[in-house]
N, CA, C and O atoms as a Tinker XYZ file with bonds, in Angstrom:
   460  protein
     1  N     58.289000  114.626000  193.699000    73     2
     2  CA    59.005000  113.790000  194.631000    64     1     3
     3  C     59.355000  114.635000  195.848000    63     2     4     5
     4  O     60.028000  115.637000  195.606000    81     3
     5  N     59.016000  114.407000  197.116000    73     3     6
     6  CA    59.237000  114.889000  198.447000    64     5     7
     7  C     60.752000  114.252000  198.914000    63     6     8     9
     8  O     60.964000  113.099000  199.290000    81     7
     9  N     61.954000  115.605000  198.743000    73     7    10
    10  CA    62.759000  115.128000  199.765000    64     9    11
    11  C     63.012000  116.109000  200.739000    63    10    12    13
    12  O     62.904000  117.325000  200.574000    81    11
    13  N     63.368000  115.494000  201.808000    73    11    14
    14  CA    64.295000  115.975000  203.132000    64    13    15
    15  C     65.348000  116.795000  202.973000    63    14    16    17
    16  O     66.284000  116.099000  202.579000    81    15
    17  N     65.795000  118.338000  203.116000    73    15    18
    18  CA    67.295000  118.729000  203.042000    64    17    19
    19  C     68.147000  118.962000  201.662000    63    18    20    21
    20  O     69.375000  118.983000  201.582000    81    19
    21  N     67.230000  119.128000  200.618000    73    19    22
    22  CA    67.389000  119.307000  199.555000    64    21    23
    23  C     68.611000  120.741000  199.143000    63    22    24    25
    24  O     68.620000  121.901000  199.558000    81    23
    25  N     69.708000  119.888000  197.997000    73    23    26
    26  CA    70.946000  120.400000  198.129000    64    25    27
    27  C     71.146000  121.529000  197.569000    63    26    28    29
    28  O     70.951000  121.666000  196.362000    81    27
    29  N     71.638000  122.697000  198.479000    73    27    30
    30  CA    72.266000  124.049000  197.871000    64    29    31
    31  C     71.956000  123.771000  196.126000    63    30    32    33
    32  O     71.021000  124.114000  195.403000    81    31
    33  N     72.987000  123.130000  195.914000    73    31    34
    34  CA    73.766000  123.317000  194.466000    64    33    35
    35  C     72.617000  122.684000  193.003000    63    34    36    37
    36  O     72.599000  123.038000  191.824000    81    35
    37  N     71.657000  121.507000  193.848000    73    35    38
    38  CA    70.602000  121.721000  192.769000    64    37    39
    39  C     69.995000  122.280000  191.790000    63    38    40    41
    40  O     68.887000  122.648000  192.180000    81    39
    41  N     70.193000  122.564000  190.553000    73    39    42
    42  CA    69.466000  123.455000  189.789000    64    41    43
    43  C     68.523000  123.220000  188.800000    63    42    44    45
    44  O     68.836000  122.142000  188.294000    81    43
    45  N     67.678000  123.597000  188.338000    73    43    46
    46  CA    66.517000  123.202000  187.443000    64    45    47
    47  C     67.314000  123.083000  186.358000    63    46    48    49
    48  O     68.002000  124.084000  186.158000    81    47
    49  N     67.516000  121.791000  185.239000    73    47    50
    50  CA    68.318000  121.218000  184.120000    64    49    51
    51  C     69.262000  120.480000  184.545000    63    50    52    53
    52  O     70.073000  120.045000  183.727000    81    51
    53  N     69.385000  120.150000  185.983000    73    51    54
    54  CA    70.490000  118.939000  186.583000    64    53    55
    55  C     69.753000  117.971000  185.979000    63    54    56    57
    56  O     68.547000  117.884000  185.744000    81    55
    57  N     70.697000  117.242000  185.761000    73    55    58
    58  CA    70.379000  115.495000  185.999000    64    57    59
    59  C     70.193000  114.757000  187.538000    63    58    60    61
    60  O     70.717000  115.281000  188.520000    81    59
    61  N     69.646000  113.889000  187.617000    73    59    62
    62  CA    69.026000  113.441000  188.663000    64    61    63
    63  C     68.991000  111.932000  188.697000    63    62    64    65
    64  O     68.108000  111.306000  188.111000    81    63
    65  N     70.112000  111.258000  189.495000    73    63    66
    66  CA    70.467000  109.769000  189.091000    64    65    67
    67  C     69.720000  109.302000  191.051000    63    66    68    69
    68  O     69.321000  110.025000  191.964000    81    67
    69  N     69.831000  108.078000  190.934000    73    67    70
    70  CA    69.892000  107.268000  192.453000    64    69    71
    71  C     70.236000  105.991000  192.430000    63    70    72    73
    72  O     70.224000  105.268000  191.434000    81    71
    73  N     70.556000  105.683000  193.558000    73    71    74
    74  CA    70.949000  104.133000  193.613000    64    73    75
    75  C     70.571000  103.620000  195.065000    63    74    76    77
    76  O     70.266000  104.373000  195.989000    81    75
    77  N     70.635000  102.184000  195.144000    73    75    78
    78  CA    69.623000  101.489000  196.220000    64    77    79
    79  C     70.687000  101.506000  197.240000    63    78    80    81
    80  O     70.300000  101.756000  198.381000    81    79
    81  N     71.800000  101.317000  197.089000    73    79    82
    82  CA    72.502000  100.648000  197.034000    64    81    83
    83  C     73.461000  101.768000  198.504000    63    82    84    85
    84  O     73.289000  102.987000  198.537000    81    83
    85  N     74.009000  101.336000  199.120000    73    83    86
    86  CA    74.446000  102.519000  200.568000    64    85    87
    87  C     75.728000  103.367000  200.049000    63    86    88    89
    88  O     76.844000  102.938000  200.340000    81    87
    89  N     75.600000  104.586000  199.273000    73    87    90
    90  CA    76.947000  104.825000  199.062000    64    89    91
    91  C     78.313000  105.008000  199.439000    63    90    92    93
    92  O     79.240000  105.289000  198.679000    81    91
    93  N     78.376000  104.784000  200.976000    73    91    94
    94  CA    79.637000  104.906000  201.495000    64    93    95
    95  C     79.927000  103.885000  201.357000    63    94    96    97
    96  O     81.154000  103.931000  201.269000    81    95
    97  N     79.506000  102.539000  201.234000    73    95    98
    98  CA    80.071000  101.478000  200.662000    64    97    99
    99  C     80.355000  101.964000  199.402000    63    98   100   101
   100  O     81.267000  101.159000  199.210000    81    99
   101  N     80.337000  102.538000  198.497000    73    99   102
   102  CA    80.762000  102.370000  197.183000    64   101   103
   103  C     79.818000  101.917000  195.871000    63   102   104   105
   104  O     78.665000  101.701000  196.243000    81   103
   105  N     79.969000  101.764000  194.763000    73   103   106
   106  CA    79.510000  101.631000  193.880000    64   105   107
   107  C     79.453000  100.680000  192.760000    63   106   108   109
   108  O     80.284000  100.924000  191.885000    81   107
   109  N     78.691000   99.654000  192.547000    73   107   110
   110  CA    79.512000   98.308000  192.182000    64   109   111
   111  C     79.716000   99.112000  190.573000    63   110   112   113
   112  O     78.960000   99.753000  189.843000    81   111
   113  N     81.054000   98.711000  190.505000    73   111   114
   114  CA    81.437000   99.025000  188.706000    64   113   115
   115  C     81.305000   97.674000  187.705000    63   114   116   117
   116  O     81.385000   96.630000  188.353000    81   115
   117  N     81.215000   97.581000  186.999000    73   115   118
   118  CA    81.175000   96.475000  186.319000    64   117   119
   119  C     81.552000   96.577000  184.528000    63   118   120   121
   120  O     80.650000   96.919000  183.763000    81   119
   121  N     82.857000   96.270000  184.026000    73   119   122
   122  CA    83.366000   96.799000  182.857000    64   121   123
   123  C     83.050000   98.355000  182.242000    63   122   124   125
   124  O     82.882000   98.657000  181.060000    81   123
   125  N     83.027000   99.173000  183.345000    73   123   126
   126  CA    83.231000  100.820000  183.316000    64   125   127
   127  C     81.868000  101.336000  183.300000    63   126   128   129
   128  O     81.656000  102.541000  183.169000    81   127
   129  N     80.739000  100.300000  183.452000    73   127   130
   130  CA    79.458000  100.899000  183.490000    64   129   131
   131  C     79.405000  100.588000  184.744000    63   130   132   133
   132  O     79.992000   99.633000  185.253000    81   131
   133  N     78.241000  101.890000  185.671000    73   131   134
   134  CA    77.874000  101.614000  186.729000    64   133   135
   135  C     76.285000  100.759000  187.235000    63   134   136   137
   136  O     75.135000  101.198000  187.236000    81   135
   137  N     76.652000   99.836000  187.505000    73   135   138
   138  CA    75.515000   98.558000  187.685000    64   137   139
   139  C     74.477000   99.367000  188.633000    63   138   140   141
   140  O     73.435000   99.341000  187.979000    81   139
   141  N     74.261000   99.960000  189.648000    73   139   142
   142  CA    73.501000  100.188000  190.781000    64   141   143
   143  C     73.195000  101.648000  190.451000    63   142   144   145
   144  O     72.925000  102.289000  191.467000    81   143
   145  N     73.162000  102.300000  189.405000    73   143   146
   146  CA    72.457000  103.565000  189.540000    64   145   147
   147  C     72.115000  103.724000  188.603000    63   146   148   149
   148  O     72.834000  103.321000  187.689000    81   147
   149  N     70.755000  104.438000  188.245000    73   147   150
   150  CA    69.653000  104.839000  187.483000    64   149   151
   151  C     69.286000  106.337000  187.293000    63   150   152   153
   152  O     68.912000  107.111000  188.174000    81   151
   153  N     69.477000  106.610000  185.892000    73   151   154
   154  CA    68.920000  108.107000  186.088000    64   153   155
   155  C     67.465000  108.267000  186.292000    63   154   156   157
   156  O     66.754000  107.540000  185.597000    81   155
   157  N     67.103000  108.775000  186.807000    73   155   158
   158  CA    65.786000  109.615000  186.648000    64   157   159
   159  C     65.410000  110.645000  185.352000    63   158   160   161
   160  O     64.453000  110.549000  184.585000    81   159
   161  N     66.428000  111.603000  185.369000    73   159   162
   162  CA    65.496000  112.315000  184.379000    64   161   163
   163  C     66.466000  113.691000  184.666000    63   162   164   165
   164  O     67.539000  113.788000  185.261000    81   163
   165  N     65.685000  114.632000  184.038000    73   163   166
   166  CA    66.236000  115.961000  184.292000    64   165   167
   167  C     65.265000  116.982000  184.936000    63   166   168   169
   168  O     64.091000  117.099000  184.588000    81   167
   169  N     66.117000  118.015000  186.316000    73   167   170
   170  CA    65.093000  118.545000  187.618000    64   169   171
   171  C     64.359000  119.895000  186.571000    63   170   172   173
   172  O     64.839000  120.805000  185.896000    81   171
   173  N     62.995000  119.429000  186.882000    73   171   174
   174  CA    62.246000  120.614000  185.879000    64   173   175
   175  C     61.654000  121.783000  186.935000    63   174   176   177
   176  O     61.031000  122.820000  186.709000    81   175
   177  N     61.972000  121.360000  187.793000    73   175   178
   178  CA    61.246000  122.379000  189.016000    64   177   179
   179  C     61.446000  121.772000  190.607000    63   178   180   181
   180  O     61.396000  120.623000  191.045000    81   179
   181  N     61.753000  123.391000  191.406000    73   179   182
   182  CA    62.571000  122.804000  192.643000    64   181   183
   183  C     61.824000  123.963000  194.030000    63   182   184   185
   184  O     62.060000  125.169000  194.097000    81   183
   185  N     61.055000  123.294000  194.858000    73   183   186
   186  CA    60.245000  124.249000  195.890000    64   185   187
   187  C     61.300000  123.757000  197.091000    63   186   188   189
   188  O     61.307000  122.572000  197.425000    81   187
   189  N     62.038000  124.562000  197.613000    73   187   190
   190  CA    62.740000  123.994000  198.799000    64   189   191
   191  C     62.066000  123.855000  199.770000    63   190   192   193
   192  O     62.188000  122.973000  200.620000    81   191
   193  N     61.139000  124.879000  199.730000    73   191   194
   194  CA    60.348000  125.078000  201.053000    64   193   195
   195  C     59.427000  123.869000  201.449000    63   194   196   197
   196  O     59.107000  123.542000  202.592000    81   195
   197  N     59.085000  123.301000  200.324000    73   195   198
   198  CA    58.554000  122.200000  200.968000    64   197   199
   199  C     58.875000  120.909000  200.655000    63   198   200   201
   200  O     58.204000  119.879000  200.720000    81   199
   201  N     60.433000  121.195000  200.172000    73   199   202
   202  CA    60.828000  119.739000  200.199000    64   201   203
   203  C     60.659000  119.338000  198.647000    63   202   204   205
   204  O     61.071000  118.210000  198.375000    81   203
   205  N     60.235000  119.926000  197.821000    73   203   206
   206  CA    59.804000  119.389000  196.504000    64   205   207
   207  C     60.747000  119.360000  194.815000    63   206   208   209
   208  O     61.374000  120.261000  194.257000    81   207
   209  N     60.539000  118.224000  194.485000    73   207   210
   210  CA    61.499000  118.405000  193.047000    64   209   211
   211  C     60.395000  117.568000  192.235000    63   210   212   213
   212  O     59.704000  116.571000  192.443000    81   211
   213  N     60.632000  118.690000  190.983000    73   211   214
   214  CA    59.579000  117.495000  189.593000    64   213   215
   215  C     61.064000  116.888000  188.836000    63   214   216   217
   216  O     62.047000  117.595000  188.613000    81   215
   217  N     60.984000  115.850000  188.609000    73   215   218
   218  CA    62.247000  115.479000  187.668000    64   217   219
   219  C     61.561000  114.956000  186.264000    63   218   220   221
   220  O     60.838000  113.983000  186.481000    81   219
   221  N     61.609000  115.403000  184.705000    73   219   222
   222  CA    60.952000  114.946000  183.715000    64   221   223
   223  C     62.217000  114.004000  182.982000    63   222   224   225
   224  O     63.407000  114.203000  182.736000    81   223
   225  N     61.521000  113.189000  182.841000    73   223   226
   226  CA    62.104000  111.688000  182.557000    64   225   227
   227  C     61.424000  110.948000  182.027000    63   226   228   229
   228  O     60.275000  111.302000  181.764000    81   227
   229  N     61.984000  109.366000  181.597000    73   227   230
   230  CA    61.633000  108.590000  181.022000    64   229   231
   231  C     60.317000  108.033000  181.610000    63   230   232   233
   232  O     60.015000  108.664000  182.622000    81   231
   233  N     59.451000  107.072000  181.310000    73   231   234
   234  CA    58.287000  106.660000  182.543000    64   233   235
   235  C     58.314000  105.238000  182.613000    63   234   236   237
   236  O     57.365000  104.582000  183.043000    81   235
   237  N     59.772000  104.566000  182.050000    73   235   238
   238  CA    59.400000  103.378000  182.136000    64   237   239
   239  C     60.729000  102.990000  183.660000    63   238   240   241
   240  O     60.983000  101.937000  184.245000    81   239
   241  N     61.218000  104.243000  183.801000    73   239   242
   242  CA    62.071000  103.827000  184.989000    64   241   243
   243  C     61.800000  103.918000  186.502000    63   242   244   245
   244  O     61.417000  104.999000  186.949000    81   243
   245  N     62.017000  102.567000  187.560000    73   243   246
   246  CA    61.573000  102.085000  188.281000    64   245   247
   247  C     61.814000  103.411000  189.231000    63   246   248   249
   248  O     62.857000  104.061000  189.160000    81   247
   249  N     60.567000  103.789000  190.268000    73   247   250
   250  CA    61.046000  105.292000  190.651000    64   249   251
   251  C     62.151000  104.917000  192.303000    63   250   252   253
   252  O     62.224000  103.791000  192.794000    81   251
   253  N     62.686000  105.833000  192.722000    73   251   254
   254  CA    63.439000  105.118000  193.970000    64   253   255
   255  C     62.692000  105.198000  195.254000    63   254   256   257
   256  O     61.822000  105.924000  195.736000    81   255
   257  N     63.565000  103.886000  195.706000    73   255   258
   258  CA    62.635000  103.249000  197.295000    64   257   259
   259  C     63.070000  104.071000  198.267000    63   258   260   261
   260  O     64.154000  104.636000  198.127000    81   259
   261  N     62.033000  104.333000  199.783000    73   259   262
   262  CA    62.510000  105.178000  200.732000    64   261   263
   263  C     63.959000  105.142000  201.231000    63   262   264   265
   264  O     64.350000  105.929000  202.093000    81   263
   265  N     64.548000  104.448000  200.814000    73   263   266
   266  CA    65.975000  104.694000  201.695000    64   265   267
   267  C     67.000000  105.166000  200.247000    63   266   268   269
   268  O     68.120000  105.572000  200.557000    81   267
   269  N     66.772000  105.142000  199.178000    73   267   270
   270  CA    67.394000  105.693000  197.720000    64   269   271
   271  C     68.562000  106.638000  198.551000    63   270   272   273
   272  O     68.534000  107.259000  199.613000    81   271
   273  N     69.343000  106.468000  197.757000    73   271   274
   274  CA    70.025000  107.561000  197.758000    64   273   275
   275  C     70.151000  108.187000  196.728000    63   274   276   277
   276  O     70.401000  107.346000  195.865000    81   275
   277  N     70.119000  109.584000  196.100000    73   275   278
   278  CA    69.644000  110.598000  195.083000    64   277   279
   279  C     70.560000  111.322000  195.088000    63   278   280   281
   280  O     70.722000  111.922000  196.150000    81   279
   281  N     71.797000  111.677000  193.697000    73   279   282
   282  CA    72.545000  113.223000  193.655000    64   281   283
   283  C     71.987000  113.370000  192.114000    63   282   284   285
   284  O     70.964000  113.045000  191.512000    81   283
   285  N     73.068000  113.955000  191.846000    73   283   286
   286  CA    72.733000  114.778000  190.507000    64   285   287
   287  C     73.829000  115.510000  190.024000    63   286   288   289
   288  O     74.687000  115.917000  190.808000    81   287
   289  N     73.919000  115.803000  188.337000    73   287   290
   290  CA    75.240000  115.945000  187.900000    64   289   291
   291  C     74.668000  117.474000  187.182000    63   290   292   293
   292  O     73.555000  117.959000  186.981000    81   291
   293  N     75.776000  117.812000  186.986000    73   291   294
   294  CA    75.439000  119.897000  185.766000    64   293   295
   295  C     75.800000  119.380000  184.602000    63   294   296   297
   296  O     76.490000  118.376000  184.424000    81   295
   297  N     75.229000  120.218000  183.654000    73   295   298
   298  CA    75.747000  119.938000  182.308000    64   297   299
   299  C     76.637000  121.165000  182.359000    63   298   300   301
   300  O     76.321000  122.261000  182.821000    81   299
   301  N     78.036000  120.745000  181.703000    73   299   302
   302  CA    79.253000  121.449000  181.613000    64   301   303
   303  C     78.960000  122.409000  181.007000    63   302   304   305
   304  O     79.167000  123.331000  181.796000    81   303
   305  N     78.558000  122.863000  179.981000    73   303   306
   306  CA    78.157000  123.455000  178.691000    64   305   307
   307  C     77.496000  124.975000  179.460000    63   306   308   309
   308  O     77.739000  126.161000  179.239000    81   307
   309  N     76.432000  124.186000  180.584000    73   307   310
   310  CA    75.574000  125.498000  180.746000    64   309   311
   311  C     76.112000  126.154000  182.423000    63   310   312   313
   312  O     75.517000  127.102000  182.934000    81   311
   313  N     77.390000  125.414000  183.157000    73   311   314
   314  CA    78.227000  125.678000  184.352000    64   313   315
   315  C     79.432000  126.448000  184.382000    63   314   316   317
   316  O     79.854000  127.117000  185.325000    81   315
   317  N     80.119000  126.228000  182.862000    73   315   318
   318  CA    81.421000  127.042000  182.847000    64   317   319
   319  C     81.136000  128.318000  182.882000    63   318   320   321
   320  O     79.952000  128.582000  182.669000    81   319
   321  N     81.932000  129.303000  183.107000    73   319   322
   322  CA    82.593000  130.338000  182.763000    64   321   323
   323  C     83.663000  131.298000  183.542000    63   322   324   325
   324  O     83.831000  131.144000  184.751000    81   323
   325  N     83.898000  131.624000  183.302000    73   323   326
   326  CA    85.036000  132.539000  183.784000    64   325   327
   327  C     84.401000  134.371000  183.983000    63   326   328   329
   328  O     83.442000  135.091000  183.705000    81   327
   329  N     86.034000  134.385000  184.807000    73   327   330
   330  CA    85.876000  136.024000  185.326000    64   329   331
   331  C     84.951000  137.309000  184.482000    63   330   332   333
   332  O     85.561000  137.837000  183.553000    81   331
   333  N     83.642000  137.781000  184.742000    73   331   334
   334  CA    83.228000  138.588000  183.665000    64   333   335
   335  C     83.575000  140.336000  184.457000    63   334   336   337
   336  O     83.735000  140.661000  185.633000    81   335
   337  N     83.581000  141.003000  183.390000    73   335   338
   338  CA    83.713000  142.733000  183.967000    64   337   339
   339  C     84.392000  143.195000  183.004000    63   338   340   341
   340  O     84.757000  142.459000  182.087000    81   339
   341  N     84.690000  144.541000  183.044000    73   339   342
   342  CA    85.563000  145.263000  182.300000    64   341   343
   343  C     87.081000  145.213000  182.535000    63   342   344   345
   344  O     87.675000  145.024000  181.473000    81   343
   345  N     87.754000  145.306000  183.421000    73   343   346
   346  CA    89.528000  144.343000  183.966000    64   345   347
   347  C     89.301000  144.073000  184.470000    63   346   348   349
   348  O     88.295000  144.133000  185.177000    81   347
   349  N     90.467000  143.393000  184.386000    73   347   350
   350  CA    91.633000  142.260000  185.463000    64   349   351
   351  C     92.775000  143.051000  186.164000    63   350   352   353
   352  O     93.552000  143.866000  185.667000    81   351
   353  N     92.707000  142.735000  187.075000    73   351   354
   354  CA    94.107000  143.537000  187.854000    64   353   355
   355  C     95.157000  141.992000  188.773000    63   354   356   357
   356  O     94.619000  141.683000  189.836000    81   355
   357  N     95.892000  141.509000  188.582000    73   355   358
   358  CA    96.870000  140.542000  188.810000    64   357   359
   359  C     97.878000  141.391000  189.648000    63   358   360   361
   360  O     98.232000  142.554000  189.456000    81   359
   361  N     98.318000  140.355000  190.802000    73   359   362
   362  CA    99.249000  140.770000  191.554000    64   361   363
   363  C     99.750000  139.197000  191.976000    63   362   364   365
   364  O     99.085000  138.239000  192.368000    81   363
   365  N    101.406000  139.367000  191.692000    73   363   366
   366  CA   101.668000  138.090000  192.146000    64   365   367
   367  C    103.101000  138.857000  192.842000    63   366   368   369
   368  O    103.828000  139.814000  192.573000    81   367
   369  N    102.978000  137.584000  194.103000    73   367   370
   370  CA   104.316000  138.686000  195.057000    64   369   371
   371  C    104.810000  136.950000  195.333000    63   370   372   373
   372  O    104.154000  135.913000  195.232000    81   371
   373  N    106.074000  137.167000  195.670000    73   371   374
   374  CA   107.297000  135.716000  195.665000    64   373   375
   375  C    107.399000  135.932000  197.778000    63   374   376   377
   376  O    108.201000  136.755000  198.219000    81   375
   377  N    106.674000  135.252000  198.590000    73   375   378
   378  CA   106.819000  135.202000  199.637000    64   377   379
   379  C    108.262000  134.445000  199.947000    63   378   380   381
   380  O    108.878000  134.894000  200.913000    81   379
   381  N    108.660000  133.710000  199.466000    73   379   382
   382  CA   110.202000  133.191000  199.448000    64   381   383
   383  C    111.234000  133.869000  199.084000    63   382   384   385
   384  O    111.806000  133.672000  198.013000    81   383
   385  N    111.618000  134.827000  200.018000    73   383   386
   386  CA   112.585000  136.013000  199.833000    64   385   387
   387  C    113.923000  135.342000  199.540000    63   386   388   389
   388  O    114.712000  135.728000  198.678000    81   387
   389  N    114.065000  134.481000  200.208000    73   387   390
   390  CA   115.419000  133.590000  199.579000    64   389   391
   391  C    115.590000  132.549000  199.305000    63   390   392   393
   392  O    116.478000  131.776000  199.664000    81   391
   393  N    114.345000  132.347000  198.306000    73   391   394
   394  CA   114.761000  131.546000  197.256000    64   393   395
   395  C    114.718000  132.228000  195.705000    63   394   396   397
   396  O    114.029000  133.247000  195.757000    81   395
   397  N    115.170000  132.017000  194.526000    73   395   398
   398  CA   115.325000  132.624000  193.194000    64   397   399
   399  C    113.633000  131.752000  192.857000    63   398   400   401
   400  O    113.633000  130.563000  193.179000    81   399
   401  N    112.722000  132.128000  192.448000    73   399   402
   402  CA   112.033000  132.068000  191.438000    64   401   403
   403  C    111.424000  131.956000  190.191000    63   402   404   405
   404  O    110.747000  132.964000  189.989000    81   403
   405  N    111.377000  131.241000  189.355000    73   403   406
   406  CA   110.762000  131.652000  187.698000    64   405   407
   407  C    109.100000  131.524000  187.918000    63   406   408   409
   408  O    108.617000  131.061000  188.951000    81   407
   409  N    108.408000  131.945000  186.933000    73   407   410
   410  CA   107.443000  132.447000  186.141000    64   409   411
   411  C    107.516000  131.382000  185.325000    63   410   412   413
   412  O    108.692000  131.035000  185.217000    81   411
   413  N    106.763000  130.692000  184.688000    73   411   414
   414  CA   107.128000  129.905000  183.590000    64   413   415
   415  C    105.763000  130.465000  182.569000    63   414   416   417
   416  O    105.896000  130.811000  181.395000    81   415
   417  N    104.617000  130.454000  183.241000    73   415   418
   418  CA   103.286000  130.943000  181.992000    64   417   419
   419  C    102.498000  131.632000  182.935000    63   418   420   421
   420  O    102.506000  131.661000  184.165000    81   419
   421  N    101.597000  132.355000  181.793000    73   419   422
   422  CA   100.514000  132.662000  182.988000    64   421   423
   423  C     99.394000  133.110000  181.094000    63   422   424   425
   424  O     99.582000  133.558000  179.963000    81   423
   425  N     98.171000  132.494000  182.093000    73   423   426
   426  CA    97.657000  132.216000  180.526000    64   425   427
   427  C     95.897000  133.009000  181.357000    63   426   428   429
   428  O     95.418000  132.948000  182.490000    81   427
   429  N     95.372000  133.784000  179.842000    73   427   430
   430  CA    94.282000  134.704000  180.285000    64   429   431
   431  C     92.983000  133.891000  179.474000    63   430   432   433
   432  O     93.191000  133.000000  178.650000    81   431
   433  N     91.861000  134.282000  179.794000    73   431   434
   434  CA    90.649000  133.486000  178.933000    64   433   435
   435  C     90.023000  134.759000  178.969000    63   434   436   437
   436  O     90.080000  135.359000  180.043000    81   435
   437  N     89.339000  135.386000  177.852000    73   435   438
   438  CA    89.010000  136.766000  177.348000    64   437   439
   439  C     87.585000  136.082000  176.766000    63   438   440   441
   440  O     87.420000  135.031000  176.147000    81   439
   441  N     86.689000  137.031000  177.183000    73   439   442
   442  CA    85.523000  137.074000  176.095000    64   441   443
   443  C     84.823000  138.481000  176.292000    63   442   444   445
   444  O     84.910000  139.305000  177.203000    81   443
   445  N     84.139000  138.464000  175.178000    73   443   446
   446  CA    83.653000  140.218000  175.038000    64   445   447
   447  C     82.278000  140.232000  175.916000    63   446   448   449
   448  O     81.360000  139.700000  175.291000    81   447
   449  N     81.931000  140.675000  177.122000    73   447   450
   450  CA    80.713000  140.619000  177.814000    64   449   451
   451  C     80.123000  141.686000  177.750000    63   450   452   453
   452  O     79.276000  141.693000  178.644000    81   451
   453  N     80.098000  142.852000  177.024000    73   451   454
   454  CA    79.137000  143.654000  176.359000    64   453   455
   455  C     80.271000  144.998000  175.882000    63   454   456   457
   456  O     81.434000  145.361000  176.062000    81   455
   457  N     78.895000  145.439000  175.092000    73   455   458
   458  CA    79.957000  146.812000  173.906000    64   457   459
   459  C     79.306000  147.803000  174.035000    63   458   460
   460  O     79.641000  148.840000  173.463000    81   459
């Protein structure tokens, strides 16, 4: 599929939905399912240079018309993570010299990134 301006954040294992439909108008909802958009599939390969995405998908879904509009979602699973390295160094300073302050939590997420 040839597009135009193809987005930073794209990555090969996105999902890849579109709809006909003009999105700054909005999105018709209809009892919490969305009526006007269709996935495609998931992006198996991405040439910016010339504009190009393979999306592997189903083949019975209708592909989108020149004016489509096309995003795409991450799977959570393979997007998270947090700070990696050997420390952390924290500095917290109270710019409100006169006002009193509390601290109430301060919470760390640890994993072992090599031994």
């Amino acid at each position: 599929m040839q597009i135009d301006n193809i987005n930073d954040s794209l990555q090969i294992g996105d999902t890849v939905y579109y709809t006909s439909s003009n999105p700054s108008g909005g999105f018709n909802v209809n009892n919490g399912s969305w009526e006007d958009i269709t996935k495609l599939g998931t992006c198996s390969f991405i040439n910016r240079n010339l504009g190009f995405i393979r999306i592997s998908g189903s083949l019975n879904v209708e592909p989108p018309g020149a004016n489509s509009y096309l995003f795409f979602s991450k799977d959570k699973l393979a997007n998270l993570s947090s700070v990696k390295g050997y420390y952390a160094e924290v500095k917290m300073i109270n710019n409100e010299y006169s006002k009193r302050s509390e601290l109430f939590q301060i919470a760390l997420g640890a994993d072992i990134s090599s031994k």
